[in-house]
C-alpha positions as CSV (number, residue, x, y, z in Angstrom):
1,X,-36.8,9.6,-94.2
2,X,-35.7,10.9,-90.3
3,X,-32.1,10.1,-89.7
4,X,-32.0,7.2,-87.2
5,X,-31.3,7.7,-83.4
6,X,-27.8,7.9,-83.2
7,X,-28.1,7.0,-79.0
8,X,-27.8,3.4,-79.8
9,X,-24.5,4.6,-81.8
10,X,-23.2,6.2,-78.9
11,X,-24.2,3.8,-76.9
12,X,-22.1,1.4,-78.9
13,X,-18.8,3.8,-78.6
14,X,-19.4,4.1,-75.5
15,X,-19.1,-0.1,-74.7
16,X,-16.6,-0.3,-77.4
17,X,-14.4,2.9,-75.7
18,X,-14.6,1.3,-72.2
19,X,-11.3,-0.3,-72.0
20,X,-11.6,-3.9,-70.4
21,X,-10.9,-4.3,-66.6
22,X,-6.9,-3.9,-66.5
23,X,-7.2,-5.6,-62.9
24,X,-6.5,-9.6,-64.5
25,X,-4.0,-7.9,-66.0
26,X,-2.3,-6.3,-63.2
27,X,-2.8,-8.9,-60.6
28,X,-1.4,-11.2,-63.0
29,X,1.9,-8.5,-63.6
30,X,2.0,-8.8,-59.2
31,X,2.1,-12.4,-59.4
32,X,5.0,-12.6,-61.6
33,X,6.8,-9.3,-59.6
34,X,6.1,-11.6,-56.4
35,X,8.0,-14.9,-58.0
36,X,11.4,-12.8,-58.4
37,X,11.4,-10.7,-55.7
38,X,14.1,-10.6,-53.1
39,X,13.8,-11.6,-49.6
40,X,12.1,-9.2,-47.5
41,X,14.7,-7.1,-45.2
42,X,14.4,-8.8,-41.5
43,X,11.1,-6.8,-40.1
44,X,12.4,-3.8,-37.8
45,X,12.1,-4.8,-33.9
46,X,9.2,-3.6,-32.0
47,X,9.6,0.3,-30.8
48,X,10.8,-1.4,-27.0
49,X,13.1,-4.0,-28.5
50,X,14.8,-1.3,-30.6
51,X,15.7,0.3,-27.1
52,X,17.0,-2.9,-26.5
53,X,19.2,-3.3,-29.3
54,X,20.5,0.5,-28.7
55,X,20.8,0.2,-24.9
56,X,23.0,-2.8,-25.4
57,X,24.4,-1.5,-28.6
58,X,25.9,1.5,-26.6
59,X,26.8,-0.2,-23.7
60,X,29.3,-2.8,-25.7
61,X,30.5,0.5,-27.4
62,X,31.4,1.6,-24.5
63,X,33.6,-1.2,-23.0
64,X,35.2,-1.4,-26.5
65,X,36.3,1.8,-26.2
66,X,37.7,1.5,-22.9
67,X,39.6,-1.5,-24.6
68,X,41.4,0.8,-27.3
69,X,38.4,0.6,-30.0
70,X,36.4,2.8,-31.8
71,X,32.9,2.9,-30.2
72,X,31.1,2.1,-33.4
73,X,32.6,-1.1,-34.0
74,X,31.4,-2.5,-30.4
75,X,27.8,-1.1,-31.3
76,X,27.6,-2.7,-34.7
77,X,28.8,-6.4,-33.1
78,X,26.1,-6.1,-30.7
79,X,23.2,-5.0,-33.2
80,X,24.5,-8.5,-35.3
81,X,24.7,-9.9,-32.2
82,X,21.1,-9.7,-30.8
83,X,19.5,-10.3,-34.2
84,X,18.5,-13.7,-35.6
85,X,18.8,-13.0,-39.3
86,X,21.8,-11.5,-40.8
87,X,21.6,-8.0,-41.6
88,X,22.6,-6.0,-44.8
89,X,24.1,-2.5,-44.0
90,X,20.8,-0.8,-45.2
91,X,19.4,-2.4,-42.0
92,X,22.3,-1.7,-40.1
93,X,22.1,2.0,-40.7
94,X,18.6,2.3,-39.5
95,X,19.0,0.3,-36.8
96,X,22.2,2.4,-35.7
97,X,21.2,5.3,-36.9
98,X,24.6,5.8,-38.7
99,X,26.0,6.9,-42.1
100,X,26.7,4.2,-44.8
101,X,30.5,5.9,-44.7
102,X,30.8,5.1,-41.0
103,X,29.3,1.8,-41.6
104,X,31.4,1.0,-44.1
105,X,34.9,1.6,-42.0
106,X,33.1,-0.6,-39.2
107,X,32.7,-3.2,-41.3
108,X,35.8,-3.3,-43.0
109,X,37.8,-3.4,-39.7
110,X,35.5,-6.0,-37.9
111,X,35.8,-8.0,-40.4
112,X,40.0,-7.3,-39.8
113,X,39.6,-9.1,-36.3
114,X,36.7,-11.7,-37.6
115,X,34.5,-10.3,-35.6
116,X,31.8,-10.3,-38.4
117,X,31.4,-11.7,-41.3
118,X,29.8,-11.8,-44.5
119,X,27.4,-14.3,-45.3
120,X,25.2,-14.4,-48.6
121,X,21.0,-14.6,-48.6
122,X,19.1,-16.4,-51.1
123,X,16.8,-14.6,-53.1
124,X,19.2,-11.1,-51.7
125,X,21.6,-9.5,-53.7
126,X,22.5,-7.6,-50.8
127,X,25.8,-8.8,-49.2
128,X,24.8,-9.7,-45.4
129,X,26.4,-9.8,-42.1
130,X,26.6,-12.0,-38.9
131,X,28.6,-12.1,-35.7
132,X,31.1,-14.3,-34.5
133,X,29.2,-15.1,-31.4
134,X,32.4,-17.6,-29.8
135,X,32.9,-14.3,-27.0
136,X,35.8,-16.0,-25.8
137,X,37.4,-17.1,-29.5
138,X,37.4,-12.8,-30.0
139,X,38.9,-12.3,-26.0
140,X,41.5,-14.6,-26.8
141,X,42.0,-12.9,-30.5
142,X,42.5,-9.5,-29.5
143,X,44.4,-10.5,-26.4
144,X,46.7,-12.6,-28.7
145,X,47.3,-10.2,-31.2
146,X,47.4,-6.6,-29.7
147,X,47.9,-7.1,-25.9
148,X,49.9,-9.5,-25.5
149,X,52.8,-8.6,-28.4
150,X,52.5,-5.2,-26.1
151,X,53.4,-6.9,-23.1
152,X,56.4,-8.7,-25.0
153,X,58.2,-5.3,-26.4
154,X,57.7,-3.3,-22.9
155,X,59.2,-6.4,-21.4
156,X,62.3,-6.4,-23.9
157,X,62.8,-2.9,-23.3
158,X,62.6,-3.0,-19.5
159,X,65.0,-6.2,-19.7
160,X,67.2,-4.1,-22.3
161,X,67.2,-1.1,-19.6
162,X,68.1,-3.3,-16.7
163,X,71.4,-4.2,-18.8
164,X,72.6,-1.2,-19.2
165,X,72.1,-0.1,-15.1
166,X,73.6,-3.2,-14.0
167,X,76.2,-2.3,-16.4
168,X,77.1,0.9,-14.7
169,X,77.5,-0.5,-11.8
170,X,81.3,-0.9,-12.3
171,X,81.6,2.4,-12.5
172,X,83.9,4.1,-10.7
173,X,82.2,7.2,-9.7
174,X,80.1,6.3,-6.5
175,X,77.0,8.9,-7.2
176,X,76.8,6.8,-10.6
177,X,77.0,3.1,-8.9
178,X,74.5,4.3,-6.4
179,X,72.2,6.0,-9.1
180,X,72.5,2.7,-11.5
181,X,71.8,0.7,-8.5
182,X,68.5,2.2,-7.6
183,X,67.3,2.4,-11.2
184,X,68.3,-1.6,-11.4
185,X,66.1,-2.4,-8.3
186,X,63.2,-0.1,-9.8
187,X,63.8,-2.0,-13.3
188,X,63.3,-5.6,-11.6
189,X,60.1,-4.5,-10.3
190,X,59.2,-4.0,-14.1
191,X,60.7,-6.9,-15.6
192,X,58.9,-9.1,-13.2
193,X,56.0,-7.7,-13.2
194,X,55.5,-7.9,-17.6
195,X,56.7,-11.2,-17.0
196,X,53.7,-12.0,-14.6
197,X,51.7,-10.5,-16.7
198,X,53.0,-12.4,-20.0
199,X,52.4,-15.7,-17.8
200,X,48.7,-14.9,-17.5
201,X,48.1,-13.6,-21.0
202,X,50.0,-16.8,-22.4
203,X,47.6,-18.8,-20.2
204,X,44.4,-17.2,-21.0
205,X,45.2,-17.2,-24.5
206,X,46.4,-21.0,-25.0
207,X,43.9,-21.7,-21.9
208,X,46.1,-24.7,-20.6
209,X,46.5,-24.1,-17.2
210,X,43.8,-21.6,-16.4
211,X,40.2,-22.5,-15.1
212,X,37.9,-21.0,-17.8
213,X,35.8,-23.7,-18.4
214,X,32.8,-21.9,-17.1
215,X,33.8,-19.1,-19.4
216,X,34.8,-21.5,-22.3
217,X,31.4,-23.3,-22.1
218,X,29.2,-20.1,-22.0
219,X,30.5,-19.0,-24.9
220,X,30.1,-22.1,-26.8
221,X,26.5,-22.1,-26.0
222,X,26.0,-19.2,-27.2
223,X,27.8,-20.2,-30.7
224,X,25.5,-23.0,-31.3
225,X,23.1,-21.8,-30.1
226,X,20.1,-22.7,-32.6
227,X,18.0,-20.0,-34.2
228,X,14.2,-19.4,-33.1
């Protein structure tokens, strides 16, 4: 008897070794992926709104280094600033174009002066950031705490220093009484003018007797002002 056809055979192996369609499978294994994944970073700005963000990232570094401060800290306040989602320091880094390590020290000394904060994302593990966008609340801050204790100690050593020349005034040598004199006259000059310029600073800061309600008003617009 001829040995039967052994085609219908393969045929068979060959059905029974095609594996079934994975693609149920794997669109059901993206469905599940998509119910736990995390918030998708804020979308990078268009290529002319990212010269945007660096133009005016630069420019407030600029002014804040003028003001005593490390230019990085007024370019990562302005990137927070001008976005409406808070951003993660992976974002921040591209945006900036900047280590994580020089990131990091930003951070941690805005958040010293509350200038930023950190705020938390559902569905993020990421720990996010926002500005304090109250421009006059971090004027009056920094003015408080840094410029305004400067203005007290030069004025308690110019008022110190004015003792003492008055002082020698009663001296009996004359080149002395005339030297102490001078010096005295100079040192009122100084005296008076740290006091005039503790007088401002005290009303700026306090804002009682100053006219910054334009000023006052802008920036609290800007801090409630709602999101897009």
């Amino acid at each position: 008897m001829p040995a039967p056809s052994m085609a219908p055979l393969r045929g068979a192996k060959e059905v029974r070794g095609q594996a079934p369609s994975m693609a149920p499978l794997r669109g059901a294994k993206e469905v599940r992926g998509q119910a736990s994944a995390p918030r998708p970073a804020p979308p990078s700005p268009p290529h002319a709104l990212q010269r945007v963000d660096l133009a005016v990232a630069n420019a407030v570094g600029a002014l804040m280094e003028l003001w005593g401060f490390r230019r990085q800290l007024g370019r990562v306040w302005a990137v927070l600033f001008l976005s409406d989602l808070p951003l993660a320091a992976p974002e921040l880094c591209a945006r900036l174009e900047i280590s994580t390590g020089l990131l990091s020290m930003s951070l941690a000394e805005l958040r010293r002066w509350g200038v930023v904060r950190p705020v938390e994302v559902p569905g993020d593990r990421k720990e996010h950031y926002e500005p304090e966008t109250n421009v006059w609340r971090l004027v009056a801050r920094v003015l408080r705490e840094r410029e305004q204790r400067a203005v007290e100690g030069a004025l308690s050593a110019f008022e110190r220093a004015l003792h003492d020349a008055r002082a020698a005034l009663a001296d009996v040598d004359p080149a002395v009484k005339a030297a102490a004199r001078f010096k005295a006259r100079r040192l009122e000059v100084l005296v008076d003018l740290s006091r005039a310029a503790l007088s401002v600073l005290n009303v700026i800061v306090e804002g009682a007797r100053a006219d910054v309600g334009p000023l006052r008003l802008l920036s609290n617009a800007l801090g409630r002002r709602p999101r897009s």
